[in-house]
Z-matrix of the N, CA and C atoms (Angstrom, degrees):
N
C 1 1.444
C 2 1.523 1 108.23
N 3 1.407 2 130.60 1 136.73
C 4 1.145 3 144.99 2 -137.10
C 5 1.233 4 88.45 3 -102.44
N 6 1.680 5 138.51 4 -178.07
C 7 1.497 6 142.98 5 -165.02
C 8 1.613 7 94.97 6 -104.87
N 9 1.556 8 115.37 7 -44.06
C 10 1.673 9 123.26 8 174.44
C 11 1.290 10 103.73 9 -50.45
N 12 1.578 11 135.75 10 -69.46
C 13 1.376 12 147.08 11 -173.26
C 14 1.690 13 101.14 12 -50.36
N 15 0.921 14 150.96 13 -28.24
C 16 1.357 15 172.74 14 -118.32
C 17 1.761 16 97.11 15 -117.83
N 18 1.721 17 85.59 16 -72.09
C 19 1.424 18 104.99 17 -162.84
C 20 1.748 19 90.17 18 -76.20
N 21 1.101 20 109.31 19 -57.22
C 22 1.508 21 86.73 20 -175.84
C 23 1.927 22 145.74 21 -65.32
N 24 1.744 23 73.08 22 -4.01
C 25 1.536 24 87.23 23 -179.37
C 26 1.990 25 124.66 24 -74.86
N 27 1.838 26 82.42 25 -39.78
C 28 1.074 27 113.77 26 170.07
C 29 1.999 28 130.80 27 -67.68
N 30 1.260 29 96.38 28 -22.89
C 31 1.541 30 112.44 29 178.00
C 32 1.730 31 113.21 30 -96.04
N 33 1.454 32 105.74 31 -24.84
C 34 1.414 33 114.22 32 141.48
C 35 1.241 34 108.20 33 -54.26
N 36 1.055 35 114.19 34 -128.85
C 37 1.452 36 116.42 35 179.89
C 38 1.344 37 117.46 36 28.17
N 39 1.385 38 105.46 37 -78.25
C 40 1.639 39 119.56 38 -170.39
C 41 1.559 40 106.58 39 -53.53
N 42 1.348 41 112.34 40 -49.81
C 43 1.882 42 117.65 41 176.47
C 44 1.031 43 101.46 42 -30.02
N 45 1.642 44 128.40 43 -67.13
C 46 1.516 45 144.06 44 -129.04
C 47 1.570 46 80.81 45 -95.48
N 48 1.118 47 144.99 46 -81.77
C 49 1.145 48 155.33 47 163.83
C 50 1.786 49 105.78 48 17.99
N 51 1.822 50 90.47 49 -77.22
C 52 1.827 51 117.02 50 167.37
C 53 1.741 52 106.80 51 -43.54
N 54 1.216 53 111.23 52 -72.22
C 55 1.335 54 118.11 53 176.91
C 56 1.306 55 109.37 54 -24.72
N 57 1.368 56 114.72 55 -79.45
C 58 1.511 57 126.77 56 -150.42
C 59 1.901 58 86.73 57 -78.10
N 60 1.467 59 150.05 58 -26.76
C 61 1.433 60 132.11 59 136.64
C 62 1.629 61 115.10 60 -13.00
N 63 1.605 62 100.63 61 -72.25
C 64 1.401 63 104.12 62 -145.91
C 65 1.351 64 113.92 63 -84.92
N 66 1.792 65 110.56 64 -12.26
C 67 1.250 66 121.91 65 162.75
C 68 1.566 67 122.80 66 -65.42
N 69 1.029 68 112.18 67 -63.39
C 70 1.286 69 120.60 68 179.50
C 71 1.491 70 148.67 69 -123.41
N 72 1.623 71 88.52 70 44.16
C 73 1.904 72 126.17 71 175.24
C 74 1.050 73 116.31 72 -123.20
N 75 1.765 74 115.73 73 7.20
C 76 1.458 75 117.71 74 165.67
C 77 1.760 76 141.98 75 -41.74
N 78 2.114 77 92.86 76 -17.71
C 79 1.541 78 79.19 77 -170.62
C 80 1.731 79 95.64 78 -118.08
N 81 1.598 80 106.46 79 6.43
C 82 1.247 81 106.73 80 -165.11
C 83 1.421 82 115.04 81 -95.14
N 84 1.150 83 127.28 82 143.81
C 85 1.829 84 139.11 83 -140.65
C 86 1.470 85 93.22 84 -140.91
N 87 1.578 86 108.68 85 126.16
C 88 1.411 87 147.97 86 162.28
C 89 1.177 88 105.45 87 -107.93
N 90 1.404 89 99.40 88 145.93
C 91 1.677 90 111.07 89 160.72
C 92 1.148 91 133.35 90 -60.23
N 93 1.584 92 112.90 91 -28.93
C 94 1.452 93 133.49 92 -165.10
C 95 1.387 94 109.77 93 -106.95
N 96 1.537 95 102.11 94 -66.17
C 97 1.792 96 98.42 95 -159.70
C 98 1.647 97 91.56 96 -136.20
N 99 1.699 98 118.54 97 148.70
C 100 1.697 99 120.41 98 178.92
C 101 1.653 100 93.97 99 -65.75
N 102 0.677 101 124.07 100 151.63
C 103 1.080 102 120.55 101 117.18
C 104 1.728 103 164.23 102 -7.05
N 105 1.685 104 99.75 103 -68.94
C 106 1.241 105 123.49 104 171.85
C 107 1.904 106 103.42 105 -65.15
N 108 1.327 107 113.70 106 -38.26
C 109 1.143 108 123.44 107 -179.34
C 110 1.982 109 108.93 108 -58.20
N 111 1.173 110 98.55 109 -66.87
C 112 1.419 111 109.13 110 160.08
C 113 1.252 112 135.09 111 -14.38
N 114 1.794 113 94.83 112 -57.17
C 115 1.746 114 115.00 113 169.47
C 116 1.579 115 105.61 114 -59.35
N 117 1.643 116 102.52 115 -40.06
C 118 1.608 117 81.33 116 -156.26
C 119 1.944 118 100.04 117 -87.59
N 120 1.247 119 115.76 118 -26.63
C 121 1.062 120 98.01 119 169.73
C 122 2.172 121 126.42 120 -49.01
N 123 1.359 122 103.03 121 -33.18
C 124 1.155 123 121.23 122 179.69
C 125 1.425 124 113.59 123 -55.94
N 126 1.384 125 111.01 124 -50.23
C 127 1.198 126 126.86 125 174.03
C 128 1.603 127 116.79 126 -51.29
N 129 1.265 128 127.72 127 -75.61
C 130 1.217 129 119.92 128 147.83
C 131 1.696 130 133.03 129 -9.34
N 132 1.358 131 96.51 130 -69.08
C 133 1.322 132 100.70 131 176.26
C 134 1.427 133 121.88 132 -57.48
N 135 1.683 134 112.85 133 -9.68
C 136 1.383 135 112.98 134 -166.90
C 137 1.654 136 102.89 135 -92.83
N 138 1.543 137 91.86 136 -22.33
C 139 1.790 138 108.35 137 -160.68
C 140 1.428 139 95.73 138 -70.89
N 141 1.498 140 112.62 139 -58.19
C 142 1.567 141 127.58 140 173.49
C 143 1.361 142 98.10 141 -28.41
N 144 1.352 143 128.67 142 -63.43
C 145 1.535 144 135.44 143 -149.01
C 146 1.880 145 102.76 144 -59.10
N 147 1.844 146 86.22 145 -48.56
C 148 1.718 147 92.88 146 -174.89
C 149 1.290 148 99.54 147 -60.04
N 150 1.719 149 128.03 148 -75.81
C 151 0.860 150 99.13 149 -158.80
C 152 1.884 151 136.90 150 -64.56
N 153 1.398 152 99.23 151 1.65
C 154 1.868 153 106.55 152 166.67
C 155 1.713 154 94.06 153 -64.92
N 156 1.244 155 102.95 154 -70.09
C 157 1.551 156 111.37 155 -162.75
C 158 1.792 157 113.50 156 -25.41
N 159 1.544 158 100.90 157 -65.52
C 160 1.468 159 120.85 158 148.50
C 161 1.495 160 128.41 159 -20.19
N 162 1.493 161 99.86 160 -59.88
C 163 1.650 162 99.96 161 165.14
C 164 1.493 163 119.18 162 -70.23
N 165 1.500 164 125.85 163 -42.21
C 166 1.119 165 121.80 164 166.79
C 167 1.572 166 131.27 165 -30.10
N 168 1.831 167 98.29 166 -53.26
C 169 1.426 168 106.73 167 -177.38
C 170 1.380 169 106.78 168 -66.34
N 171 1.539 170 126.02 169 -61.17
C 172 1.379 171 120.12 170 -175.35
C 173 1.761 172 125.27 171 -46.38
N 174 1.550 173 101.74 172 -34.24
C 175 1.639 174 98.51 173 176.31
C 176 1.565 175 104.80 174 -80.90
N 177 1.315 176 128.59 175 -20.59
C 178 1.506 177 126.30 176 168.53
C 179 1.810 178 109.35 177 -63.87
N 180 1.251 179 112.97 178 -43.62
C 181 1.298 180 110.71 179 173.70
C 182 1.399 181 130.14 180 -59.16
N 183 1.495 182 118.49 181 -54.83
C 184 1.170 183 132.68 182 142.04
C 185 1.434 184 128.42 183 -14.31
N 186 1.695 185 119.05 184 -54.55
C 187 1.225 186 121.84 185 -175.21
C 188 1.636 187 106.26 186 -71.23
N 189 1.416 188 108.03 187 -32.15
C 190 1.248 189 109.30 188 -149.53
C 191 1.948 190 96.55 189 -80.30
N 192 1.166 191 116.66 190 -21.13
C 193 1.572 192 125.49 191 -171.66
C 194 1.407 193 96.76 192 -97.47
C-alpha cells in the first residue's frame, strides 16, 4: 500500500469520524472539551490528510512518467 493510499484512506476516515462527532454529540457535555468542536476540528484534519494524500498521488504519478 502506497504512502498516498495511506494518507488518503486515513483522512477519510478521520472526516467521517468528525462528521458523525459534530452531527450527533450536540447535546452531550464533557467537562473538558464539546464534542461537536472535536468533530469539526477532526474534520479538517481529515480534509488536510486528503488533500496531502491527493498531493502524494499526483507527484508519484508525475515522477513515474
Amino acid at each position: 500500500m502506497s504512502n498516498a493510499l495511506k494518507q488518503l484512506l486515513e483522512g477519510s476516515v478521520t472526516l467521517v469520524v468528525g462528521l458523525a462527532l459534530w452531527l450527533f454529540t450536540g447535546d452531550v457535555e464533557l467537562p473538558v472539551v464539546t464534542l461537536t468542536k472535536v468533530g469539526v476540528v477532526m474534520m479538517f484534519w481529515g480534509g488536510a490528510q486528503l488533500l496531502y494524500g491527493t498531493y502524494l498521488g499526483l507527484a508519484g504519478q508525475r515522477a513515474k512518467s
